[in-house]
VOGU-3710 file (C-alpha; in Angstrom, 3 decimals, decimal comma):
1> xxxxxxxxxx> -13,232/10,128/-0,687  -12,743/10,207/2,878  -12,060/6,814/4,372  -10,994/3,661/2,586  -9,811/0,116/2,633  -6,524/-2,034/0,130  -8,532/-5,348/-1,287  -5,425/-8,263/-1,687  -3,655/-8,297/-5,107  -3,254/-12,099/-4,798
11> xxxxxxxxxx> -4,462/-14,746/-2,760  -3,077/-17,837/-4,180  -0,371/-16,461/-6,430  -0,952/-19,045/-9,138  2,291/-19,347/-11,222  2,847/-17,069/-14,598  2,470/-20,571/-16,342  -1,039/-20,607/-15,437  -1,898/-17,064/-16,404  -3,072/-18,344/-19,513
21> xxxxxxxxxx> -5,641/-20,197/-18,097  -9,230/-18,131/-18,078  -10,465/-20,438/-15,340  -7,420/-19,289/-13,290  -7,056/-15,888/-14,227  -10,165/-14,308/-14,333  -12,758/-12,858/-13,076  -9,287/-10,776/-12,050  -8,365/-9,196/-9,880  -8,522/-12,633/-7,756
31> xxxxxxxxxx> -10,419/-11,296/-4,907  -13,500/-11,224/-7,401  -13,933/-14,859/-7,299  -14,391/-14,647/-3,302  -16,017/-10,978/-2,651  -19,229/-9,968/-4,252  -21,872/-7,839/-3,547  -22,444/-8,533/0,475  -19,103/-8,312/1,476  -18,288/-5,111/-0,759
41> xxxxxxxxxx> -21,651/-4,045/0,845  -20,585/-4,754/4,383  -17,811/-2,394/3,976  -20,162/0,839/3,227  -21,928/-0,774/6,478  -18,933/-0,731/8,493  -17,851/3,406/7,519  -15,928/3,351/4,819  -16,411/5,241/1,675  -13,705/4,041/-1,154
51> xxxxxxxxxx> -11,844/0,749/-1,888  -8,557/0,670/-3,283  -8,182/-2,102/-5,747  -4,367/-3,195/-6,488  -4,391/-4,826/-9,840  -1,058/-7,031/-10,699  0,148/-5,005/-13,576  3,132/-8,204/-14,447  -0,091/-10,045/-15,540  -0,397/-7,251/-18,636
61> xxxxxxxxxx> 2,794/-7,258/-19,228  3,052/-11,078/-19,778  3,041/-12,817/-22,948  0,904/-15,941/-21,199  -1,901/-13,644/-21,264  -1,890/-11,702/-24,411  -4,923/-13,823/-25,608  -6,943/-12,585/-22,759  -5,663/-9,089/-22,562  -9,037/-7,583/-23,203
71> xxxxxxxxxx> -11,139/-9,925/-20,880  -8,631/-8,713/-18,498  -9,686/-5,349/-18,917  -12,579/-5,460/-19,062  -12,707/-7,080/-15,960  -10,899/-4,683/-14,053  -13,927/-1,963/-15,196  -16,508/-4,749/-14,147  -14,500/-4,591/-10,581  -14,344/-1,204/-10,137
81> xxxxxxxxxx> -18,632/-0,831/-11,095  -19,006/-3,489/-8,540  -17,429/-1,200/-5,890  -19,517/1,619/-7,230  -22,599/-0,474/-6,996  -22,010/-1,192/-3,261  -21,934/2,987/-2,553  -18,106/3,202/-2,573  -15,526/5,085/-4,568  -13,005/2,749/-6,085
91> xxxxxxxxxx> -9,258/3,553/-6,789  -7,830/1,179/-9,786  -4,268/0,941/-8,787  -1,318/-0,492/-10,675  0,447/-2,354/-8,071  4,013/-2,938/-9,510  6,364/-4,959/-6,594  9,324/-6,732/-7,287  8,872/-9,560/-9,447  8,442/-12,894/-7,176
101> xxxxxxxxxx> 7,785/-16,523/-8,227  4,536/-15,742/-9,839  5,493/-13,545/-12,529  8,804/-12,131/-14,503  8,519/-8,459/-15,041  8,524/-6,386/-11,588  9,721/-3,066/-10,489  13,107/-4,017/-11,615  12,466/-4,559/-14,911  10,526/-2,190/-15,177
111> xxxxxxxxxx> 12,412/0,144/-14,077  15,728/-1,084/-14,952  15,188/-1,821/-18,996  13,868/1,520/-20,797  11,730/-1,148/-23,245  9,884/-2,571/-20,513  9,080/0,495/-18,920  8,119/1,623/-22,608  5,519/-1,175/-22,335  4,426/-0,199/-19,066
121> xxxxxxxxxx> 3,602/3,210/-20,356  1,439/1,436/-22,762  -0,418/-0,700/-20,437  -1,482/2,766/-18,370  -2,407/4,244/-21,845  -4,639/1,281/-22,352  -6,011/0,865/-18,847  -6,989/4,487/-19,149  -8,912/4,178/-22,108  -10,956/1,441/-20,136
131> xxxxxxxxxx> -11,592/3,634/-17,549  -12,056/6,810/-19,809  -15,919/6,637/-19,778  -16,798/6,512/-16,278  -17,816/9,147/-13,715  -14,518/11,008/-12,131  -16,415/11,546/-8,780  -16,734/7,646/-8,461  -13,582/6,359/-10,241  -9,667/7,164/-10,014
141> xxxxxxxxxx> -6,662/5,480/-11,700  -3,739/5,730/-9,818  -0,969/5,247/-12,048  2,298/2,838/-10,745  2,392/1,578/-6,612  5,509/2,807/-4,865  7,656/3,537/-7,563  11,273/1,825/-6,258  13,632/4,763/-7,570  15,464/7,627/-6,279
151> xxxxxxxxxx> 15,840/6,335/-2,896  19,631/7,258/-3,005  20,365/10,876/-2,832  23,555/10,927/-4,550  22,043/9,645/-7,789  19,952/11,183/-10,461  16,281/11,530/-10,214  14,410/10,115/-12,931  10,944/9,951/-11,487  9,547/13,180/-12,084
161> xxxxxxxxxx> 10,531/13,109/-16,299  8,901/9,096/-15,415  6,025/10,343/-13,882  5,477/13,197/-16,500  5,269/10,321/-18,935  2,944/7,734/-17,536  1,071/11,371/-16,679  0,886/11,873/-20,620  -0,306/8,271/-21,044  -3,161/8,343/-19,411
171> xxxxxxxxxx> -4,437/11,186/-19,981  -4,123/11,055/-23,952  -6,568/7,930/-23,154  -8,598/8,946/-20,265  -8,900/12,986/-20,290  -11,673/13,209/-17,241  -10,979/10,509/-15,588  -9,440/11,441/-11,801  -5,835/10,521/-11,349  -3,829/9,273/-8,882
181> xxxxxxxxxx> 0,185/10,408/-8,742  2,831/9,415/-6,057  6,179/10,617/-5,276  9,473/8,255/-5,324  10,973/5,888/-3,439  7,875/3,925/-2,315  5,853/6,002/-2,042  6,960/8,035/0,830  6,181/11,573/2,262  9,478/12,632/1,093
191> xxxxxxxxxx> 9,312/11,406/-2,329  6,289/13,417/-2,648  7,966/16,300/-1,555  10,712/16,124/-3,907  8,046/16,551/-6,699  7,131/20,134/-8,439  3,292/19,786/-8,581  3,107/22,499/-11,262  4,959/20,275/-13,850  1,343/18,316/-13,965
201> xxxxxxxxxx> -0,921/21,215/-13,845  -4,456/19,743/-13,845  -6,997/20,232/-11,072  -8,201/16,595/-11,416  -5,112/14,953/-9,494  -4,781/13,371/-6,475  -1,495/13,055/-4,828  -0,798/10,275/-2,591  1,907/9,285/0,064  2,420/5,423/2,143
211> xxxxxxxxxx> 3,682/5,645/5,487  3,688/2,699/7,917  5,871/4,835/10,429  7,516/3,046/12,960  8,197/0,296/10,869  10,305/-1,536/13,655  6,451/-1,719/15,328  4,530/-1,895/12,097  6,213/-4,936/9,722  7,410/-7,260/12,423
221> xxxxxxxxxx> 8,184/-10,755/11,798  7,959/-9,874/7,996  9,915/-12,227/5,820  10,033/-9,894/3,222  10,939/-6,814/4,295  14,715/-7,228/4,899  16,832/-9,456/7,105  16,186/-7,495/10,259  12,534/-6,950/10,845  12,077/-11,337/10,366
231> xxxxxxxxxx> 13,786/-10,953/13,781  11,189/-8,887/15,715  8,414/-9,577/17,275  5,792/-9,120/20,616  6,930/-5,213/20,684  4,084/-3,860/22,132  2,251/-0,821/20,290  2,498/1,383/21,771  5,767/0,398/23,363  5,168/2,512/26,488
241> xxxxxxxxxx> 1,667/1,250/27,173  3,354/-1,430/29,263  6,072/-1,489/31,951  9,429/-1,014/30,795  10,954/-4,416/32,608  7,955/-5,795/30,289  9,476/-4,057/27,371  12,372/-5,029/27,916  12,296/-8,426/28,248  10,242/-8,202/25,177
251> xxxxxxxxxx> 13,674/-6,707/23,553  15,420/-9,233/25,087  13,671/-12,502/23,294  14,462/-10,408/20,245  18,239/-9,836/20,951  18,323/-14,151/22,152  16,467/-14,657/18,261  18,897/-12,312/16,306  22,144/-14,115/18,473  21,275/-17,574/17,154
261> xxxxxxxxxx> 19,509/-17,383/14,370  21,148/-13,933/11,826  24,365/-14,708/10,177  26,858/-13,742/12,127  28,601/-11,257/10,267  25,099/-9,153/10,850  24,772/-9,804/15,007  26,445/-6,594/16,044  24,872/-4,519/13,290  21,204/-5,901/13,758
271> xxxxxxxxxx> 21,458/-5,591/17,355  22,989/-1,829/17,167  19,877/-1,067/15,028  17,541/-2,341/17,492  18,696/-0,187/20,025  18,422/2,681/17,500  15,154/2,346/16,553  13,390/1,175/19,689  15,045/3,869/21,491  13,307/6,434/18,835
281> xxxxxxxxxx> 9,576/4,974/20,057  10,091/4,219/23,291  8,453/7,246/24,915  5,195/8,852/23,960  6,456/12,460/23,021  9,108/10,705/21,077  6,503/8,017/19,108  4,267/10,841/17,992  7,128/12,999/16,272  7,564/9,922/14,354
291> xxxxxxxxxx> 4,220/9,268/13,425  3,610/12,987/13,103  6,569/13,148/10,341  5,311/12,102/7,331  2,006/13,908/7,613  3,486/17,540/8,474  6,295/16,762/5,409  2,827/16,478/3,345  0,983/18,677/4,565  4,195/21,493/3,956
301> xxxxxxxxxx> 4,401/20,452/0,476  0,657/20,527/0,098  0,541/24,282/1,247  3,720/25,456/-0,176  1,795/24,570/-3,827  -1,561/25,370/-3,128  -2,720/21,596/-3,651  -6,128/21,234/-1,202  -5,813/18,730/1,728  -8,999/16,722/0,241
311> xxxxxxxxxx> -6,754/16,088/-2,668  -3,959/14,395/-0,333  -4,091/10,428/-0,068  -2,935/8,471/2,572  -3,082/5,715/0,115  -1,428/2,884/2,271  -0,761/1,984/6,243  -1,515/-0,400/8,707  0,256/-2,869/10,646  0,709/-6,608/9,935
321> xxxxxxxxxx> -1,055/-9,365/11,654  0,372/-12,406/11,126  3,577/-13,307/9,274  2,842/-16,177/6,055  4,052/-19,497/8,213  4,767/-17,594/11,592  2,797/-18,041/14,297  3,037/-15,206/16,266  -0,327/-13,281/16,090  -0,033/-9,714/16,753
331> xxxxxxxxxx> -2,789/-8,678/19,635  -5,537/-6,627/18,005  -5,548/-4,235/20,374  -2,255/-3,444/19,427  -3,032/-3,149/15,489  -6,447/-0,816/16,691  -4,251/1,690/18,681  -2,054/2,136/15,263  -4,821/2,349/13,287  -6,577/5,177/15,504
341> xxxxxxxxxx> -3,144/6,929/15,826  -2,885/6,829/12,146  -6,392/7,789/11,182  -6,343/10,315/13,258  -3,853/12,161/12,314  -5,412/11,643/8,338  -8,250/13,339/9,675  -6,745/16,092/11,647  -4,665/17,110/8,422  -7,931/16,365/6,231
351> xxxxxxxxxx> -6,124/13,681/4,183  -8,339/10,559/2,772  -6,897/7,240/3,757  -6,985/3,422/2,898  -5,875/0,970/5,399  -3,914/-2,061/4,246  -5,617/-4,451/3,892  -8,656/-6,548/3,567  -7,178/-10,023/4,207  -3,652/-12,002/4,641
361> xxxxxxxxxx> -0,978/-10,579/6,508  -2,023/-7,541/7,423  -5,350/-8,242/7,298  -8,232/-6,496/9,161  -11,532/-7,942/7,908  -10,033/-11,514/7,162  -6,696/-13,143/7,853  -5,477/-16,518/5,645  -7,656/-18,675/3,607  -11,187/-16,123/4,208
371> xxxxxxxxxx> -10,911/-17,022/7,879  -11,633/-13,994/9,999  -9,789/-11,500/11,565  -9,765/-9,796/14,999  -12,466/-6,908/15,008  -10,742/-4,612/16,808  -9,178/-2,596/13,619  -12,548/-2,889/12,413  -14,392/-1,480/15,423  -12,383/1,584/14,806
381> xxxxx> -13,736/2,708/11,581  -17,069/1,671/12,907  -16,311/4,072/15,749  -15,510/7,181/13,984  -18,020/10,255/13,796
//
């Protein structure tokens, strides 16, 4: 796989009272009861190669659904053939996030409770086994999304025995099947790094890495993300591409936001911080070490352990659109220049990549509700030799 697109994991986030419910729940994931054969279709058409499907792994691990647990399955394999059939490489992923309003057991749990994560060893065992039987050159399983652990460096690590584990799992179910492993701590360059590639030695593995690098530029507005970032927005990408007064005063509706609307315990701090980080992006020598970062920390490791740069996976990046119930639009043109900065420095390293993501907030083909997005990201990929 060379160049590749995130479908959404949920579009309507229906409730975990209604997983139950065939008519809600399946065809799953979601995006199968609005994408089908033309629109998988018109992503071969636009240049990319493989589609990386997030599947909500809280759904398997709820009792609502255990009555459907095999439909469920087997609709996952029906979703990844689909892809196939449109001339693209698909990459099941198991996209564990915290657990939100639509569902009970998250990364936390997971994580937190040696039971659940017992259970969620089982569920890659099983998912595995439905994806034993088909061709490794067209179908990969990568394991658990941005595992949330070992971010602090004073604490244990636990990821690699973790990883070793759900390793085990799936491949006592699924023994040709291509596999896709990530480091810690969401999925970061370093957490990849921290990782001894030789305790999984098997030469059909695919290691993969998220960056979305600056992301004071790349997440703003998001609700989600912390109580900074909600703060930020109209930063221009890339910051220096405009005047600095313009900048500036750009800044400056920021600073006015964070003063009247952040508790004010947080002012001083929040305001410190964006002087820090704008100040680290703010020049065009000093953007591209950051970008350039998480790719040379990869490509390092990569060498260091012999692992081939067509087996590296820029599995996530991109740069939000449009903030759920904000309604600051960020330009196009602004998302495109990421994207190109991004992809090409995938490209230069040899790495495979996947932007995020088809549609919602950081989408690129459509934005809310299958309304469509700017081209411009899109023009891109069409773009590229």
């Amino acid at each position: 796989m060379k160049r590749g697109i995130n479908l959404d994991i949920w579009e309507t986030w229906p409730g975990e009272d209604k997983w139950g419910d065939a008519s809600v729940i399946l065809p799953f994931p979601e995006w199968r009861k609005r994408l089908g054969e033309g629109e998988l279709k018109a992503l071969k058409d636009g240049g990319f190669d493989v589609v990386r499907i997030p599947v909500d792994p809280s759904v398997f691990l709820s009792k609502k659904t255990e009555p459907l647990r095999e439909q469920l399955l087997e609709s996952v394999l029906e979703s990844a053939r689909m892809i196939n059939a449109a001339g693209l490489k698909a990459v099941v992923d198991l996209h564990l996030i915290s657990a939100g309003g639509n569902g009970q057991v998250g990364m936390e749990e997971v994580m937190g409770d040696p039971a659940n994560f017992g259970r969620y060893v089982e569920l890659v065992r099983h998912m595995g086994l439905t994806l034993a039987k088909e061709d490794p050159a067209q179908v990969a399983f990568e394991l658990m999304n941005e595992p949330v652990v070992d971010c602090e460096p004073s604490e244990a690590k636990v990821w690699p025995e973790r990883l070793k584990r759900l390793y085990a799992a799936a491949r006592s179910s699924a023994t040709r099947l291509t596999l896709v492993l990530s480091g810690s701590c969401w999925a970061g360059a370093e957490g990849l790094a921290a990782l001894d590639p030789k305790q999984i030695p098997d030469d059909n593995v695919i290691w993969t890495f998220h960056s979305y690098q600056p992301f004071l530029l790349t997440t703003q507005g998001a609700t989600w993300a912390g109580d900074f970032i909600r703060y930020v927005t109209e930063l221009p990408y890339p910051p220096y591409s405009v005047p600095r007064a313009e900048l500036d005063a750009a800044l400056d509706k920021v600073r006015t936001k964070i003063r009247a609307e952040a508790p004010l315990l947080r002012r001083a701090g929040m305001l410190a911080y964006l002087d820090e980080q704008i100040a680290l992006v703010d020049s065009k020598e000093k953007l591209e070490a950051e970008l350039d970062a998480p790719f040379r920390q990869v490509d390092t490791w990569a060498k260091k352990n012999g692992i081939a740069p067509e087996n590296i996976y820029l599995g996530e990046f991109g740069m939000i659109r449009q903030e759920y119930n904000n309604p600051y639009v960020m330009p196009g043109a602004w998302r495109a220049a990421y994207v190109s900065d991004m992809i090409a420095r995938a490209e230069a390293h040899g790495f495979a990549w996947s932007i995020w993501g088809y549609g919602g907030a950081f989408g690129i083909v459509d934005e809310f509700e299958g309304r469509k997005a700017e081209p411009d990201v899109l023009k891109v990929v069409r773009g590229l030799k």
